[in-house]
N, C-alpha and C positions, 0 to 999 in steps of 0.2 A: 504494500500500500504506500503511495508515497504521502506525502506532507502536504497538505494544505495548508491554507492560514487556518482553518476550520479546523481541522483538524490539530495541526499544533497547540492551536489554544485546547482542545480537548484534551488534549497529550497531559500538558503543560498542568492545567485542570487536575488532572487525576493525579500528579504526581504530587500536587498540593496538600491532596488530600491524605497522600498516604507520608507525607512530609509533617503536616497535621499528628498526625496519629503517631510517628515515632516519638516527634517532641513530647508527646504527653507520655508515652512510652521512659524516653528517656529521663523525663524529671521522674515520672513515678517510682521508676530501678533507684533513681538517686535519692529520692524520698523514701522510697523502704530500708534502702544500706543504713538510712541515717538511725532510724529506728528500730532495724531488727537487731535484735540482741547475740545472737548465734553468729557468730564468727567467720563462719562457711557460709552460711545463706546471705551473708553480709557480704561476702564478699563475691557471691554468682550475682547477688543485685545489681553490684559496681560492671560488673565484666556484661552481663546485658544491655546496662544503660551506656558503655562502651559500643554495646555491638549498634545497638539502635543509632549511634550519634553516627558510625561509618555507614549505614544503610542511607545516612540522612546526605551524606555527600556525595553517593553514589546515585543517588536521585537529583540530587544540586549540580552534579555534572552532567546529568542528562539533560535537563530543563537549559543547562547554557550552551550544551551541542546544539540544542535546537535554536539557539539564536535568542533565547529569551534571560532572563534577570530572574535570580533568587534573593536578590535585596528583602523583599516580602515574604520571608517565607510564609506557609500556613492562611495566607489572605483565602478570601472569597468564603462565600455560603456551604457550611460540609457539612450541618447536623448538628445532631446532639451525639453521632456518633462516637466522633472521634474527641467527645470531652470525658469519656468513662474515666479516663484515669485522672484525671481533677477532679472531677464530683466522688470518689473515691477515696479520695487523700485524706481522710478522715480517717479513715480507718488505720491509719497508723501511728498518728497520733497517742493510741494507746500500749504502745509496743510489744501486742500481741501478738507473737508469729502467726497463728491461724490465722489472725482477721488481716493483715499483711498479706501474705499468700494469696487469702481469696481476692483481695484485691487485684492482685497483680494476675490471676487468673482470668477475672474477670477482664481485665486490660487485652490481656494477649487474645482473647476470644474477640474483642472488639478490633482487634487493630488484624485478623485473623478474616474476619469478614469484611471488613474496607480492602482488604488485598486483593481477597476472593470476589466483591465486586471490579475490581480495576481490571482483573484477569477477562471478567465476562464483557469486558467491552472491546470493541471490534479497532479501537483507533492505534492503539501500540503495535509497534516494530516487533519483528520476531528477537530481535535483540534485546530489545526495552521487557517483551513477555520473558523472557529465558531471564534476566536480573530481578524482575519481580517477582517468578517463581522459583529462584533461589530465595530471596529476604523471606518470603511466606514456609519456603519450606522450613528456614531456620528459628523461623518465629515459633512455626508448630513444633519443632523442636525442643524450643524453651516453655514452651506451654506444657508438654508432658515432662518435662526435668521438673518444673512448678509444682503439678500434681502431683509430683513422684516424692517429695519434699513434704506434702500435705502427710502423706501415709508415713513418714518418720514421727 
């Protein structure tokens, strides 16, 4: 498919979105490190909000191949989707590992479905799908190490 203007801003759009949802991502991994108390799980929070922040410039480099500006990250109309893990942040506050956990559960399920919608739209590069379905795969990754931490 080539590029339109139509279509780049579509591009461009989507990449917002999921640009969106790492940020929240990543503050949230840095807000649970800051509170969870367990040492190990302190420390996969940091190495997540790590991964999330290189996902975020692997998106920021696509958005300026295409000739456009990441000055703005996260702009435009996305939902209430991609705010789970701020309406969330509460939950840690109390520096309870379970109620942490399901936080961040809940996060990765959110940012797990905005991917999975970006994938079902027809405007991305086979290039642009193949780096978006790497960051989704790695996500669902981290979402079963999450619950795998639940059951400890």
């Amino acid at each position: 498919m080539e590029n339109t203007d139509e279509t780049t801003k579509e591009i461009v759009s989507t990449f917002e979105g999921l640009i969106s949802i790492l940020e929240d991502g990543k503050l949230g991994y840095t807000n649970a490190a800051e509170h969870a108390e367990n040492p190990a799980i302190k420390s996969d929070f940091l190495e997540y909000a790590r991964q999330r922040a290189l996902f975020i410039v692997e998106i920021q480099d696509e958005i300026n191949k295409l000739g456009k500006s990441t000055d703005t990250s996260g702009g435009g109309p996305l939902g209430a989707l991609h705010r789970t893990w701020i309406d969330i942040k509460s939950s840690f506050t109390s520096g309870d590992t379970e109620a942490i956990i399901n936080a961040c559960i809940t996060g990765e399920e959110a940012a797990i479905e905005k991917y999975k919608m970006a994938l079902e739209k027809d405007e991305l590069q086979t290039y642009q799908i193949a780096m978006v379905a790497k960051q989704l795969s790695s996500i669902e990754s981290t979402l079963i190490a999450i619950k795998a931490k639940k059951m400890m």
